[in-house]
PLY file of the C-alpha trace (Angstrom):
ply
format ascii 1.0
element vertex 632
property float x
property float y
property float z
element edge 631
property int vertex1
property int vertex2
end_header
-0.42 19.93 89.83
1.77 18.32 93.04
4.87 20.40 92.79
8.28 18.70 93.12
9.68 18.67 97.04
13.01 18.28 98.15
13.85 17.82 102.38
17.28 17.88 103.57
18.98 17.38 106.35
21.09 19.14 108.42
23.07 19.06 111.88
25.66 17.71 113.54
28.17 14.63 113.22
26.01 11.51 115.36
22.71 13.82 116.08
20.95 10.71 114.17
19.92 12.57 110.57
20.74 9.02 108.88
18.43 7.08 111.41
15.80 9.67 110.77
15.46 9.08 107.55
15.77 5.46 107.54
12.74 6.02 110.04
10.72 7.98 108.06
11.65 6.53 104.15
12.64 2.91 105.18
16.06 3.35 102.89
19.17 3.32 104.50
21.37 6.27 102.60
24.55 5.01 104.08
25.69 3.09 100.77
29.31 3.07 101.12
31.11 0.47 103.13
33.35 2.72 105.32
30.30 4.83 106.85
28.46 1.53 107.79
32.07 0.79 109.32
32.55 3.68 111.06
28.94 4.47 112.05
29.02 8.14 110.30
28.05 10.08 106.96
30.67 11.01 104.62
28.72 11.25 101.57
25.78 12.35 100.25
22.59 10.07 100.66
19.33 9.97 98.81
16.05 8.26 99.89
11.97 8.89 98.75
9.43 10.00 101.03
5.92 9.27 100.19
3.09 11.55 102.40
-0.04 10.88 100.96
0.05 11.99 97.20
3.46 13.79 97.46
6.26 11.92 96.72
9.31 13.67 98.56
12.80 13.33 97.65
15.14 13.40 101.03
19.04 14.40 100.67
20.72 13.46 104.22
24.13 15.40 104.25
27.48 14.57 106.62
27.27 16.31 109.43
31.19 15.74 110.14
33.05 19.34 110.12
35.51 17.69 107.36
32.47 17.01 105.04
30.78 20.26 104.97
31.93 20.51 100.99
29.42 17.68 100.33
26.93 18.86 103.14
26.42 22.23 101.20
26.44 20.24 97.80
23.27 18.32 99.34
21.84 21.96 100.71
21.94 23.44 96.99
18.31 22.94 95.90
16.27 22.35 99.08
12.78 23.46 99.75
12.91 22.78 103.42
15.19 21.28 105.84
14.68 19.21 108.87
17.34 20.72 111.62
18.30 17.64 113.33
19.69 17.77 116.69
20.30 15.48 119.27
18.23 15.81 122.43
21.07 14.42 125.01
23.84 16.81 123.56
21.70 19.68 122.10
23.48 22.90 119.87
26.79 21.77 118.69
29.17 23.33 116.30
27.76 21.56 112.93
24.26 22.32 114.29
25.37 26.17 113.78
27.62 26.24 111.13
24.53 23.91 108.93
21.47 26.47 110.03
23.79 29.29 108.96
24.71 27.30 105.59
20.76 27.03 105.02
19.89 30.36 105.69
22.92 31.73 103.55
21.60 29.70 100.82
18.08 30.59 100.67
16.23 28.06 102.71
13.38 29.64 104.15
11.25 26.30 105.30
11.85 23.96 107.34
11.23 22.41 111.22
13.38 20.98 114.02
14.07 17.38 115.52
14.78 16.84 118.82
16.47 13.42 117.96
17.16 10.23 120.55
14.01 11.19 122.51
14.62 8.06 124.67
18.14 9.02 126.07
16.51 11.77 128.18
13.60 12.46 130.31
10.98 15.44 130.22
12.37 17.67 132.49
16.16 17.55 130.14
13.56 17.57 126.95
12.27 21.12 128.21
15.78 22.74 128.91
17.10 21.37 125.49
13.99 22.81 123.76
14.55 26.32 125.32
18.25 25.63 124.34
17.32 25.46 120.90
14.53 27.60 120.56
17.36 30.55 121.71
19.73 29.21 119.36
17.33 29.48 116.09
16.05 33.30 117.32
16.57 35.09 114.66
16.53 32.50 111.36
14.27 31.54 109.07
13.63 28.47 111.83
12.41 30.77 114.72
8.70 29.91 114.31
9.44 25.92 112.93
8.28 23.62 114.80
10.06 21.27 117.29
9.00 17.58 116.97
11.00 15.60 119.95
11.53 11.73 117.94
13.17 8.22 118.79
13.64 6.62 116.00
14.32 3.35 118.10
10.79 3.24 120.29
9.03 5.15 117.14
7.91 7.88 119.28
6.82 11.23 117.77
7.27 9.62 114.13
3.74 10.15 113.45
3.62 13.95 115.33
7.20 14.43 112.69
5.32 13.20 109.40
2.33 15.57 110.41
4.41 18.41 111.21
6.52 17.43 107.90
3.48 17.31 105.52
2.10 20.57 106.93
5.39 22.33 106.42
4.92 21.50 102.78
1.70 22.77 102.18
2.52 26.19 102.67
5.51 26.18 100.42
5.18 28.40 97.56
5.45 26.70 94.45
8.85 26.44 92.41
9.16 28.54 89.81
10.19 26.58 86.74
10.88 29.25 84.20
14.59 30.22 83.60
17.16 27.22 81.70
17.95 25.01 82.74
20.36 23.58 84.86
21.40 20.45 87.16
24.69 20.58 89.51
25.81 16.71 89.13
26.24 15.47 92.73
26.96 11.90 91.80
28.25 9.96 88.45
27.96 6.74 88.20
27.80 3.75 85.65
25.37 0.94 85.51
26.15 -2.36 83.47
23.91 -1.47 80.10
22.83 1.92 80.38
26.23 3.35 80.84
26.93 7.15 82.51
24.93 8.40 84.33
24.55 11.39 86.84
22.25 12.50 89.35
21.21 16.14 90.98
18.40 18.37 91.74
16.91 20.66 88.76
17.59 24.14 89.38
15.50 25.67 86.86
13.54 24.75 83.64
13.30 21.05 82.21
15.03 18.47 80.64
13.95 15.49 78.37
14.54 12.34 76.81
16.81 13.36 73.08
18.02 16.72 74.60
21.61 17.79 74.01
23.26 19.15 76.81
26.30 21.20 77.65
28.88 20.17 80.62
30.60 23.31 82.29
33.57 23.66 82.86
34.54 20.98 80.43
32.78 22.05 77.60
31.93 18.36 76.66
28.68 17.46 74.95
26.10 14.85 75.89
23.00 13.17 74.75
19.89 12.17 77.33
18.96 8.79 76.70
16.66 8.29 79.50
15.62 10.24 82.33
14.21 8.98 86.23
12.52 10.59 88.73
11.83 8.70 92.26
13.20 5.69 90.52
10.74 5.89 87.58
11.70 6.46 84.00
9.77 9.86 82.61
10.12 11.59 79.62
11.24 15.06 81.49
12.40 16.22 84.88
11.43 20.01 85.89
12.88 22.03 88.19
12.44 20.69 91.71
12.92 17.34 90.88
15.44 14.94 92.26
16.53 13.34 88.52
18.74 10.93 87.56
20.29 11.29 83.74
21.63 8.89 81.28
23.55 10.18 78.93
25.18 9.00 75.94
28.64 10.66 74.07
30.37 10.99 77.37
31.98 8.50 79.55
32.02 8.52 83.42
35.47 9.50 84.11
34.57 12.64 81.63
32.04 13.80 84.89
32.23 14.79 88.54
30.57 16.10 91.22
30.30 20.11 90.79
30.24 19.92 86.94
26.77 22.02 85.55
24.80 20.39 83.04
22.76 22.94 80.97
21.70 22.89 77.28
24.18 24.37 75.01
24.97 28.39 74.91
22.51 29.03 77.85
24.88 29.32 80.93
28.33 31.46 81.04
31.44 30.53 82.52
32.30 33.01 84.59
36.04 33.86 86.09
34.92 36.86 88.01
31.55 37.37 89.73
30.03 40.78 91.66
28.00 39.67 94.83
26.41 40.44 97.79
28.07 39.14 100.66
26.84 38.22 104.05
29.84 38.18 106.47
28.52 36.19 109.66
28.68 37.87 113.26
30.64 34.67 113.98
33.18 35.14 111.53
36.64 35.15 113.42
37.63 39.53 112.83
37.48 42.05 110.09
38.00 40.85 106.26
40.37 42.41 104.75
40.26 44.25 101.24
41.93 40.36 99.45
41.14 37.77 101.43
41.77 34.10 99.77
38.60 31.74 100.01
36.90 28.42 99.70
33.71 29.26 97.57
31.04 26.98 97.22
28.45 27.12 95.02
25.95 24.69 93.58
27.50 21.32 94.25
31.07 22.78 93.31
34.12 24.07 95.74
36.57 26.50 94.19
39.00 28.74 95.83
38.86 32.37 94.87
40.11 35.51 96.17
37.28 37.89 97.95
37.59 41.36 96.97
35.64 44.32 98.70
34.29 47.28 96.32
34.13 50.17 98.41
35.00 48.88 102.15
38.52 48.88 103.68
37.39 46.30 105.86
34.02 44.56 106.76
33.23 44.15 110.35
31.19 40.58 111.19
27.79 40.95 111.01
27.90 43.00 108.03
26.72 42.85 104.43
28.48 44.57 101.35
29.15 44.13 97.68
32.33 42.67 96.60
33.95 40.29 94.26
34.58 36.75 93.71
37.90 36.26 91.69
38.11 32.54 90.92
42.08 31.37 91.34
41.20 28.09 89.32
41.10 28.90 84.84
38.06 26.59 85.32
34.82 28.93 85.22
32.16 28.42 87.37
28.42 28.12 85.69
26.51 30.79 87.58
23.72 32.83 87.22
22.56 36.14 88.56
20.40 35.28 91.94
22.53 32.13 92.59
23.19 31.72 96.17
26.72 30.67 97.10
28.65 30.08 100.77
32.02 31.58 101.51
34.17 29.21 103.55
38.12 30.63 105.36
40.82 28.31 106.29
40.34 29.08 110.16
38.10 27.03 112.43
36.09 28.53 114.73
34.96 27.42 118.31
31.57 27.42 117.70
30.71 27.76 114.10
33.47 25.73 111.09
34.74 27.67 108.99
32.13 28.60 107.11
32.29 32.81 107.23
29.35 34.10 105.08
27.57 33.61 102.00
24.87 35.49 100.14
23.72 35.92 96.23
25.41 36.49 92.78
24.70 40.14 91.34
26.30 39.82 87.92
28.12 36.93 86.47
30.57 38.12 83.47
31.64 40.70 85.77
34.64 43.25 84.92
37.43 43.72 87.51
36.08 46.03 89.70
39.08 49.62 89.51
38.86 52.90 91.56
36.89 55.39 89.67
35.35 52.96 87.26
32.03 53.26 88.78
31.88 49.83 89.13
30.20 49.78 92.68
27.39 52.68 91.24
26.28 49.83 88.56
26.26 46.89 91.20
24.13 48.34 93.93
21.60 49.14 90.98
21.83 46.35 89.37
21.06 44.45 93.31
17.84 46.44 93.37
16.76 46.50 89.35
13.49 45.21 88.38
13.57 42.71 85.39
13.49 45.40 82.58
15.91 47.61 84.37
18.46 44.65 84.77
18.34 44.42 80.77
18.64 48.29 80.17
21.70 47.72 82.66
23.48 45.13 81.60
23.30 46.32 78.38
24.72 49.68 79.29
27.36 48.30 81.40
28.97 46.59 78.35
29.58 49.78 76.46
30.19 50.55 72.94
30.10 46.23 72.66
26.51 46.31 73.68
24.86 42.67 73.76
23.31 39.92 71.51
20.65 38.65 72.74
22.18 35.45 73.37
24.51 37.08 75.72
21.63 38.12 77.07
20.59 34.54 78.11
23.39 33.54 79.42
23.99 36.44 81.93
20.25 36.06 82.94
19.38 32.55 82.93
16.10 33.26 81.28
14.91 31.74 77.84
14.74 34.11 74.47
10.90 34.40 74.65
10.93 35.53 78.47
13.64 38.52 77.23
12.06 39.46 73.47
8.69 42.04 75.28
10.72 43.45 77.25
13.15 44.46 75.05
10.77 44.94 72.51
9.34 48.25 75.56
13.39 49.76 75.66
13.72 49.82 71.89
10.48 51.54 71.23
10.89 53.78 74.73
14.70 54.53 72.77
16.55 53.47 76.16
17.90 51.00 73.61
18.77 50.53 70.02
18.28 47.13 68.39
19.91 45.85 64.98
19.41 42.39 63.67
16.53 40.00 64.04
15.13 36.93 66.59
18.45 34.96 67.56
21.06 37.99 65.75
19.51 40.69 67.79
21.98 43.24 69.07
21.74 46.18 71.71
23.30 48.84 72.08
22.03 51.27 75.35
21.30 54.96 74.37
23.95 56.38 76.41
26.16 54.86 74.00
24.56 55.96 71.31
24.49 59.26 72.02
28.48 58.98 72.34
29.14 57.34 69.38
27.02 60.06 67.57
28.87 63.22 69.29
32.21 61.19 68.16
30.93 60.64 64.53
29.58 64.30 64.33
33.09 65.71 65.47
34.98 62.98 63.36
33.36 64.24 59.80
33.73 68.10 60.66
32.28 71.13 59.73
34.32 70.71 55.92
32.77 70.62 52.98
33.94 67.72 52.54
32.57 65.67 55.20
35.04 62.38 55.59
34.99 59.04 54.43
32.33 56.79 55.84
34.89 53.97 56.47
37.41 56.04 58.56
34.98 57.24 60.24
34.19 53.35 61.37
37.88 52.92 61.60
38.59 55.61 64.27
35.80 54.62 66.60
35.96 52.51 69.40
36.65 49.20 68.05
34.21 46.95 70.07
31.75 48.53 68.09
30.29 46.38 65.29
30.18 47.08 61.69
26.11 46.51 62.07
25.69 48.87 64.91
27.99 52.01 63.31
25.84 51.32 60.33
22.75 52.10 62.34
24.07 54.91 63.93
24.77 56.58 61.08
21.28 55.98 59.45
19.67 57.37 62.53
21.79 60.12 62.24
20.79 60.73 58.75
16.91 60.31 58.84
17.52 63.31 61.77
19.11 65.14 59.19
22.14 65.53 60.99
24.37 64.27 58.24
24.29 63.23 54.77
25.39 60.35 52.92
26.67 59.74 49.14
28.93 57.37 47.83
31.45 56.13 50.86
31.12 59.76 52.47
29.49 61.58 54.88
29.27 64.90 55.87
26.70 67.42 58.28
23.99 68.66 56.63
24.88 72.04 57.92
28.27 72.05 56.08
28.71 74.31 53.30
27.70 73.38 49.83
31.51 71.04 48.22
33.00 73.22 45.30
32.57 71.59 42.17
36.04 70.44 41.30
37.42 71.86 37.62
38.10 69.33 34.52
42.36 69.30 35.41
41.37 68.62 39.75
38.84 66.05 38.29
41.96 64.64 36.34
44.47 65.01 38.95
42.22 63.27 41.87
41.13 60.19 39.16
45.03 59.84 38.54
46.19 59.68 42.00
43.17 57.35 42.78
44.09 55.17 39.84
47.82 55.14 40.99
46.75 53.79 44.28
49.33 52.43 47.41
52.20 54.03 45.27
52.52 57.78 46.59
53.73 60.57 44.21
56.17 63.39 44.16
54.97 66.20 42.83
57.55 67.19 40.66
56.98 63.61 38.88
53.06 64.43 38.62
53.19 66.77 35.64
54.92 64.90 33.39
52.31 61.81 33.99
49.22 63.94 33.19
49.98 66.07 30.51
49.62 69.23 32.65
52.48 72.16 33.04
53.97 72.37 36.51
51.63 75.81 37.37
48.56 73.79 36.16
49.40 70.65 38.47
50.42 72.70 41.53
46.92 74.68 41.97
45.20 72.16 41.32
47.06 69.60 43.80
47.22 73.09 46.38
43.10 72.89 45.98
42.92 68.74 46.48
45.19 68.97 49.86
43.07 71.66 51.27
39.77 69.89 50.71
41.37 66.34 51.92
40.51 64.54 48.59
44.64 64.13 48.74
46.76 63.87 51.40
50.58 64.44 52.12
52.39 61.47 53.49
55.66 63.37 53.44
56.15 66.81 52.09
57.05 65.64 49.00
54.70 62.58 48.69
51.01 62.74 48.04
48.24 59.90 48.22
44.50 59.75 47.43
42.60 60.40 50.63
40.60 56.87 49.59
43.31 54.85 49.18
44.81 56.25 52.72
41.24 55.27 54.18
41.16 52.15 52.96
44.58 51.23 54.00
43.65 52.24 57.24
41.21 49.97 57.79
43.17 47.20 56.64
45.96 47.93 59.03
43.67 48.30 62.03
41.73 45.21 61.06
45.42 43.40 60.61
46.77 44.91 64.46
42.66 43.78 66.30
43.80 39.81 64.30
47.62 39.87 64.95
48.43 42.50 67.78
51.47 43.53 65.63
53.17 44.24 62.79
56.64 43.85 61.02
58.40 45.39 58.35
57.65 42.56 56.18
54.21 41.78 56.95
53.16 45.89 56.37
54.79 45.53 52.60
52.40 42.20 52.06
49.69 44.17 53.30
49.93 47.37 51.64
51.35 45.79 48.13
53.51 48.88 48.13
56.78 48.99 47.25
59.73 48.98 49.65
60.61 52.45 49.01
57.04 53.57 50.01
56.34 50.93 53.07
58.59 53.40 55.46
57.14 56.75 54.24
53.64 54.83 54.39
54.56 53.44 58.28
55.30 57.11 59.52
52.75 58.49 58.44
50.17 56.75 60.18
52.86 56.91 63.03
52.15 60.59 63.10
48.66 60.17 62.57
48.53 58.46 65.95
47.43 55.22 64.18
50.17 52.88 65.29
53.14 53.07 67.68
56.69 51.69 66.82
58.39 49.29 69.12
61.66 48.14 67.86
61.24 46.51 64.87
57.47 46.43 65.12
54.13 48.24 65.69
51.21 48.00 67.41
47.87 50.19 67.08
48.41 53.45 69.66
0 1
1 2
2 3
3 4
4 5
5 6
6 7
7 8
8 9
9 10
10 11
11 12
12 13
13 14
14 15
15 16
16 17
17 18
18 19
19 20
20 21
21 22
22 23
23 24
24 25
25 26
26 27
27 28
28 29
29 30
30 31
31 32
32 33
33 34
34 35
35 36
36 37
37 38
38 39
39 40
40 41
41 42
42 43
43 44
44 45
45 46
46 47
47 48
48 49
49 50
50 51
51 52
52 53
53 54
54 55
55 56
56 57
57 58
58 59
59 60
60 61
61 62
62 63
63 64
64 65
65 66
66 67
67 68
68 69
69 70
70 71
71 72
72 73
73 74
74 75
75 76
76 77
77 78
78 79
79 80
80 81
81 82
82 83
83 84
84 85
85 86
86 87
87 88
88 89
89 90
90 91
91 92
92 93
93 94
94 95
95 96
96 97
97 98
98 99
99 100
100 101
101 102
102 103
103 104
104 105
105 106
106 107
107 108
108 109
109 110
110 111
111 112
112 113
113 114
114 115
115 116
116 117
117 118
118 119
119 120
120 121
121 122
122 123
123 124
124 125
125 126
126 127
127 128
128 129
129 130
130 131
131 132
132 133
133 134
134 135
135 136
136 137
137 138
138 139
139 140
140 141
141 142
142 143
143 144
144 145
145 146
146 147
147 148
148 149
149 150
150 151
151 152
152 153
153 154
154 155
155 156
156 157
157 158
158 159
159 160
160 161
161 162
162 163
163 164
164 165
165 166
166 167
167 168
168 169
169 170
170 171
171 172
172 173
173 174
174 175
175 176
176 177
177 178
178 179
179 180
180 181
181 182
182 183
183 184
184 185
185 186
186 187
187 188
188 189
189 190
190 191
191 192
192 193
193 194
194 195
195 196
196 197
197 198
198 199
199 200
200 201
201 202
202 203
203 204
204 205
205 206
206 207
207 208
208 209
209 210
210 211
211 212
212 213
213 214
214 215
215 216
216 217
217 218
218 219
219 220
220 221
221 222
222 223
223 224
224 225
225 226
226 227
227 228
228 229
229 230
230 231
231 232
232 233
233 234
234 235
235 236
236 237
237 238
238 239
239 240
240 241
241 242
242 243
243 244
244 245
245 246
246 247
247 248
248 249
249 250
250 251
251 252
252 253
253 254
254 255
255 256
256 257
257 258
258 259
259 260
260 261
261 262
262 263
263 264
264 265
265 266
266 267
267 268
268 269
269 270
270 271
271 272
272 273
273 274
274 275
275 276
276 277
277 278
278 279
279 280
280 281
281 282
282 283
283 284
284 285
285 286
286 287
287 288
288 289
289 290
290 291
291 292
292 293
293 294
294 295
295 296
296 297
297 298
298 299
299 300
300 301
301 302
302 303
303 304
304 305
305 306
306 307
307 308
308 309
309 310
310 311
311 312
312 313
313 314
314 315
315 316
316 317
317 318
318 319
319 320
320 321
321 322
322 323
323 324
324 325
325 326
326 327
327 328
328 329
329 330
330 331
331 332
332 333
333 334
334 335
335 336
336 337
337 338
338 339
339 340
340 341
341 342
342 343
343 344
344 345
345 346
346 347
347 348
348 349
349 350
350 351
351 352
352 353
353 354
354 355
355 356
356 357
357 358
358 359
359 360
360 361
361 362
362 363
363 364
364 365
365 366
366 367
367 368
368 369
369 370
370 371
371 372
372 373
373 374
374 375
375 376
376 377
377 378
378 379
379 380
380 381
381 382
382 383
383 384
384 385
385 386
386 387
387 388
388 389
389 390
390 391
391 392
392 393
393 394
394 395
395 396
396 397
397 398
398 399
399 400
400 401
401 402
402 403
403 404
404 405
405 406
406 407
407 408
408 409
409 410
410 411
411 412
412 413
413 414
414 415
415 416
416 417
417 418
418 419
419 420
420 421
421 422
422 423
423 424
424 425
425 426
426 427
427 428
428 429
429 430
430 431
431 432
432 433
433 434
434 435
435 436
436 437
437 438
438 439
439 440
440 441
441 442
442 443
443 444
444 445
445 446
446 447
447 448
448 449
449 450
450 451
451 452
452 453
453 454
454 455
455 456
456 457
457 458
458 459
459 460
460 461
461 462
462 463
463 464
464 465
465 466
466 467
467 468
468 469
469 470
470 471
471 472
472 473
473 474
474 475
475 476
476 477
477 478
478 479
479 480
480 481
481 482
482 483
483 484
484 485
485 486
486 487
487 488
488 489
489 490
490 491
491 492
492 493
493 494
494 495
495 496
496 497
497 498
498 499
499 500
500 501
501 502
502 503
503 504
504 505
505 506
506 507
507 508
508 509
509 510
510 511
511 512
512 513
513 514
514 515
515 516
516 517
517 518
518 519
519 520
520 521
521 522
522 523
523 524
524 525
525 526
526 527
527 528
528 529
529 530
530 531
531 532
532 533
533 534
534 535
535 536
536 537
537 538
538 539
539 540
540 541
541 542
542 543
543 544
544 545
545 546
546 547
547 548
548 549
549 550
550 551
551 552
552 553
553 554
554 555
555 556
556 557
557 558
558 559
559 560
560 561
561 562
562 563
563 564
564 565
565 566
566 567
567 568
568 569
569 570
570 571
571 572
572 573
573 574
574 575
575 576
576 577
577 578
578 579
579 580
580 581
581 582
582 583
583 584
584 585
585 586
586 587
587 588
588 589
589 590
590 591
591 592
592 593
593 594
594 595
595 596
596 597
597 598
598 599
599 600
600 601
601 602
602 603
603 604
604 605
605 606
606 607
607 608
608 609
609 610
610 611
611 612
612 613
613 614
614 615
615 616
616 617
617 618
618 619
619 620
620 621
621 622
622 623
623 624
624 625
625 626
626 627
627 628
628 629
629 630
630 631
């Protein structure tokens, strides 16, 4: 199989990268009118290379300082680059600030051109070589090779396809598993086929009938047809230079730096943990906050930079930090991801461009002293596949994660994550309810809380407590499916028992059988439900003398089947439980609660709604503020 290829080119404003490939591809990639005007690239420009068999698709990229949004927009993607330099003016600013812009983003191919060949003579040729040669010590370029060209007498053009096509045979091939993804670089419309956008495939395929997913927007699309090199295809993989029609959006709906994806498979994120790269160039230390241009794929947002552990970071340095993106748009990453890191001062020698380096986590938490935030990061940097899952999946708690959040953090499909996963649940590093696309994990470490809570919750009593307020005072990210689980491991242990809607240890002491009259009373108080009783009102109801009622009641409060919501007001434990979970399941909905809204909810009566209110005020439940409350 002839893997896709995709060349770019980089260097500075007039070094000829536009001639070049005209030279090599025969297309001209200056399409608008005002760079054939003004002699110079402002936008991105796309041509085919054909070298033998292969079939190369060629980016050339501005190489003006002001355009080095759309220069790193062409650079996303590229399996080599062709440093293009001018041989009568040799290293310039762009030269530097481009080779740093490839190397930050992962380009690890590529050879030199010594451009204008005819402007100078040997002796100039061999100083601007050695020029060069110093200036790429160092970067992935060290070893490339340096093909002096004129593009106007054709010399070296041969020696430069050569040097390209071997280049290319020792690339690696592309890995095309993950989802996949395209960052648009150009949307256009064309009289009878309507939208359509263009980009280079990150990762996995796409074809003809495929619904896909536009982030940020969150807009929906149809492919109607798909190109590749100017050919229609059925699908585009990753590697390939493709060109989308799409159907159910229109044109002004897209822009450059939008993600196309297929739906649920990529995460917006707001806040991203990464490895930076801070450039010896950059112009002094970076402080703690520093505000930012970030670039990533063929998008430009500004963010704020946030160091994890560091005070400062000296130039030259590498550290974890955080991306906080100002804009509410989220940017479609994935762990991996390279990105560039742009300030707002220009230096001499280099742009502005500052560092660069990968996405750790996308999803990310703010990162707070003492959280061990920066712990989790550097492992998950150096995880292994199976250890990123275990840690993700830890890092989110008593939450845990479906499986489908699982595919979005990762970029990987469902069948890539289901063996491993499969290897933590039966090693117990995880615990898995639900099935195929409902599959939920929760990491052990969590477990193991949730079970010391439950265990301390239900007591040494008799009694045990109700399962459901149990649930109810847990943390309450944790799902109804997963506490469920919990407490059936807990049982088949033989840690606890189960009957009815209560559980209790199995080390507790043997309940008392209630007698016929606390059998009565409990039934009665059950039966009389939201509507609390005094006990002086209690005898009367039941037939019983006031000696009979008040042992037995005495008995009920001390093994919690009935509890005191004043001194002089009793309740059902149940019906307490249950209204618990009502309330708490009102406050996660609605945040608050009003006089009003508590007497719809409890279907109490006024003169109970208050006494009801306190008590779970006392019971640490909910917390009055003013007229309302709000769980503690």
């Amino acid at each position: 199989m002839i893997h896709p290829i995709v060349l770019g080119t980089a260097g500075h404003i007039d070094h000829g990268k536009t001639s070049l490939v005209r030279a090599l591809t025969g297309i001209d990639t200056d399409r608008l009118a005002v760079e054939k005007a003004r002699g110079i690239t402002t936008e991105l420009g796309f041509a085919r290379l054909d070298l033998g068999e292969r079939r190369i698709a060629v980016i050339d990229v501005p190489g003006h300082e002001r355009f080095v949004k759309s220069m790193v927009a062409g650079a996303t993607g590229l399996d080599l680059v062709c440093l293009v330099i001018a041989a009568d003016e040799g290293v310039m600013p762009q030269t530097r600030e481009h080779l740093d812009i490839c190397e930050l983003l992962g380009v690890r191919r590529g050879l030199i051109v010594l451009a204008k060949r005819d402007l100078v003579d040997d002796e100039w040729l061999a100083m601007i070589t050695g020029e060069v040669r110093a200036a790429v010590a160092g970067t992935f370029l060290a070893a490339a090779p340096i093909v002096p060209v004129s593009t106007k007498t054709e010399v070296g053009m041969p020696e430069l396809r050569q040097a390209i096509a071997k280049v290319i045979d020792e690339l690696p091939p592309r890995a095309h598993a993950g989802v996949f993804r395209l960052p648009v670089d150009r949307v256009f419309t064309l009289k009878g086929f309507g939208t359509i956008v263009t980009g280079t495939i990150l990762g996995g395929e796409v074809a003809i009938g495929d619904e896909l997913e536009v982030i940020p927007s969150g807009l929906t699309a149809r492919v109607r047809g798909v190109e590749v090199h100017g050919a229609a295809v059925d699908r585009a993989i990753a590697g390939h230079r493709a060109a989308l029609n799409l159907g159910g959006v229109a044109v002004e709906d897209l822009a450059r730096g939008d993600l196309l994806c297929h739906p649920g498979r990529v995460a917006g994120s707001h806040i991203l943990d990464i490895e930076l790269r801070y450039l010896t160039t950059a112009p002094g230390p970076l402080a703690p906050r520093t505000k930012v241009l970030v670039h990533h794929g063929t998008t430009q947002v500004l963010a704020t930079l946030a160091l994890v552990e560091q005070t400062e970071l000296l130039p030259g340095s590498t550290a974890l930090a955080q991306l906080r993106l100002d804009a509410t748009t989220p940017l479609g990453a994935l762990p991996d991801d390279r990105f560039i890191v742009r300030g707002f001062v220009t230096t001499a020698t280099h742009g502005t461009t500052i560092g660069g380096g990968r996405i750790v986590r996308v999803l990310a938490p703010k990162a707070r002293k003492g959280s061990g935030h920066a712990a989790t990061v550097t492992a998950l940097a150096a995880a292994r596949f199976d250890e990123r899952l275990a840690l993700d999946v830890r890092a989110a708690s008593f939450a845990g994660l479906e499986i489908g959040d699982l595919v979005r953090r990762l970029g990987v499909p469902i069948t890539v994550l289901v063996d491993p996963l499969a290897t933590l649940v039966a090693t117990g590093e995880l615990l898995q309810t639900g099935e195929g696309e409902r599959a939920h994990y929760l990491h052990a470490r969590a477990v193991a809380e949730l079970e010391a809570k439950i265990l301390a919750l239900v007591g040494a009593g008799a009694d045990g407590a109700l399962r459901e307020e149990v649930r109810t005072q847990l943390p309450p990210a944790l799902s109804t499916r997963a506490y469920d689980a919990i407490v059936a491991g807990l049982e088949k242990r033989g840690a606890i028992t189960s009957a009815a809607d209560r559980i209790r240890k199995a080390s507790a002491p043997p309940r008392a059988a209630l007698s016929p009259i606390e059998t009565k009373l409990a039934a009665q108080l059950e039966a009389w439900g939201v509507e609390p009783q005094r006990p002086k009102e209690i005898p009367a109801a039941v037939g019983l003398t006031e000696a009979q009622t008040k042992a037995a009641l005495d008995r009920l409060v001390a093994a919690k089947l009935v509890l005191r919501i004043k001194p002089d007001l009793l309740m059902h434990a149940d019906v307490v439980a249950k209204l618990r979970t009502k309330l708490l399941a009102f406050l996660e909905e609605h945040k608050t609660i009003d006089a009003q809204q508590w007497k719809d909810l409890t279907g109490a009566s006024r003169k109970f709604t208050i006494p009801l209110a306190e008590y779970f005020d006392a019971e640490k439940v909910t917390l009055r503020v003013g007229d309302l409350r709000r769980k503690r």
